[in-house]
N, C-alpha and C positions, 0 to 999 in steps of 0.2 A: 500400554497405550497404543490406540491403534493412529496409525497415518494418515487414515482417510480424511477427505477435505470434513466433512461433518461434525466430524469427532473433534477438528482441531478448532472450532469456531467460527472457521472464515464468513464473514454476514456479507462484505462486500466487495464488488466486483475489483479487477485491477481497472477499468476504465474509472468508475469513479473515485476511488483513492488516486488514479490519474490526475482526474479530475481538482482535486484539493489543493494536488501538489500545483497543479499548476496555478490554479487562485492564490496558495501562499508566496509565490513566487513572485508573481504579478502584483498583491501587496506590499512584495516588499522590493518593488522595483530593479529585480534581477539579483538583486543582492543583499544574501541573508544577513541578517545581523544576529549578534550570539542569543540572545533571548528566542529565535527562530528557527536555530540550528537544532534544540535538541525533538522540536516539532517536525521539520521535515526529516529526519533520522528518522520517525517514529513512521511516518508516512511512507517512506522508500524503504522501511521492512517488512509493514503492511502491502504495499503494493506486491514485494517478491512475493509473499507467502501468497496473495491472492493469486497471481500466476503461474507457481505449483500448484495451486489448486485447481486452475481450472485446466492444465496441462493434464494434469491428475483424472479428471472427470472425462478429457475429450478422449482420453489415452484407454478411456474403461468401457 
């Protein structure tokens, strides 16, 4: 499997998974509740991987 941002999926940027997390956050008034926690997990590994990726693209 190759590494490259393309191959691995990435659709969208780290500013708008930024984006998300910070509207989820702002819904839930600073503080997650459990039902919430396993959405922003999903979104703060999305965000990493979007930032290797574009680390990845500026680096190439």
């Amino acid at each position: 499997m190759s590494s490259e941002p393309e191959s691995l999926g990435f659709v969208r940027s780290s500013a708008e998974v930024n984006e998300e997390i910070r509207a989820l956050m702002l819904r839930a008034g600073g503080h997650l509740k459990a039902e919430d926690r396993g959405e922003y997990q999903r979104l703060v590994e999305e965000w990493a991987a979007a930032v290797r990726a574009e680390t990845f693209v500026e680096a190439a």
